[in-house]
Every structure is written in structure tokens, then in C-alpha cells.
C-alpha positions as CSV (number, residue, x, y, z in Angstrom):
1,X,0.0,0.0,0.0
2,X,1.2,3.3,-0.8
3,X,2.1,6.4,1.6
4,X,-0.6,8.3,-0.3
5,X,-3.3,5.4,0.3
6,X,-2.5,4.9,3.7
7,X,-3.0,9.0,4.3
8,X,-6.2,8.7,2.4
9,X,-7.4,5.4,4.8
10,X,-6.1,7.2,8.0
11,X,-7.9,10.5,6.7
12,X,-11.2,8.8,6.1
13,X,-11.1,7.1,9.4
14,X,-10.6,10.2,11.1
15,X,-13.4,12.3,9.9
16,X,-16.1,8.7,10.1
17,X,-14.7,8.9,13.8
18,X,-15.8,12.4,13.7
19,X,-18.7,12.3,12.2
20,X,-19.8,9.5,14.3
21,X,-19.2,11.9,17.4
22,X,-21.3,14.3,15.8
23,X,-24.3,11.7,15.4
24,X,-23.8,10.8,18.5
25,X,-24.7,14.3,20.1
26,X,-27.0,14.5,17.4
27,X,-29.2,11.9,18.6
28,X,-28.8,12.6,22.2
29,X,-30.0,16.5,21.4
30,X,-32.8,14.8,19.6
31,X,-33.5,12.8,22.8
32,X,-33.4,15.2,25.1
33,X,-36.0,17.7,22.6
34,X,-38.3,15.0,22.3
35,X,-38.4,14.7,26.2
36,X,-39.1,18.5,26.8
37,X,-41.7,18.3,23.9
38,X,-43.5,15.4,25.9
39,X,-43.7,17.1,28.6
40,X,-44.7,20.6,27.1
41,X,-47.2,18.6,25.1
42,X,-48.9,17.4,28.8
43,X,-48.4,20.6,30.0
44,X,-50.5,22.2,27.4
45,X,-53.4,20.1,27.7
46,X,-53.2,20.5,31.5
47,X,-53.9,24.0,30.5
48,X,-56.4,23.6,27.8
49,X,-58.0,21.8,30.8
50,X,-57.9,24.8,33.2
51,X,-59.1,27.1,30.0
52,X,-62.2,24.9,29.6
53,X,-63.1,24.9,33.6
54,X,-62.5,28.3,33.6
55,X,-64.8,29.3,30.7
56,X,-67.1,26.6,32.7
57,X,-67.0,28.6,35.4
58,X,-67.4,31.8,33.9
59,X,-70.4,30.8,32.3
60,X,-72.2,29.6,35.0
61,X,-71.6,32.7,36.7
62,X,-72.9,35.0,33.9
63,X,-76.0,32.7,33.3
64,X,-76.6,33.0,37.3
65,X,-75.7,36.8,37.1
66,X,-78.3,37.1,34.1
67,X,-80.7,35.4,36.1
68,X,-80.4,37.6,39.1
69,X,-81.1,40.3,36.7
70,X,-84.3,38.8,35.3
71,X,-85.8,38.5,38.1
72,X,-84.9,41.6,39.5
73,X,-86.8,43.1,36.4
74,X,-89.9,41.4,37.5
């Protein structure tokens, strides 16, 4: 094997070492994002939960308030 050859070989090697690093903190990046996304994904529909008690709530209260009001025209 030639000098050139084994400079190419030892060349290639060291940049698939490289980019092997580099997939590797890819991939645990992507691991980590899909963890934070899990939980911002429960997170919102804990909150879409709240939204829809709240307006709940709200509702009541303005039908009971309108009611009051009814009656108090009577």
C-alpha cells in the first residue's frame, strides 16, 4: 500500500470517527427535545383543561348573574 493510500485510509477514518461523534450528540440532542416536547405537550393540555373549567365557570356565573337580573326586572 502506498504512503498516499495509507494517508487517504487514516484521513477517512478520522473524519467517520468524527462524524460519528457528531451523530452521536445529534441523537442525544434529539432525545433530550423530544423529552421537553412530551412534557410541554402534557403541560398544554393540562392547560387547555384549566381554559375549559375556567370558561365553565365563567359561564355559570354569567347565566346565574343574568338570572339575578331577570328576576330583579320582575
Amino acid at each position: 500500500m502506498s504512503d498516499d493510500t495509507t494517508a487517504l485510509i487514516l484521513a477517512l477514518a478520522s473524519e467517520n470517527a468524527e462524524l460519528r461523534a457528531a451523530l452521536t450528540e445529534a441523537q442525544e440532542l434529539l432525545v433530550e427535545t423530544a423529552v421537553d416536547a412530551g412534557e410541554l405537550h402534557a403541560r398544554v393540555g393540562e392547560l387547555e383543561a384549566e381554559v375549559a373549567a375556567l370558561r365553565a365557570e365563567r359561564e355559570a356565573t354569567a347565566r346565574s348573574t343574568d338570572m339575578g337580573h331577570s328576576a330583579e326586572l320582575r
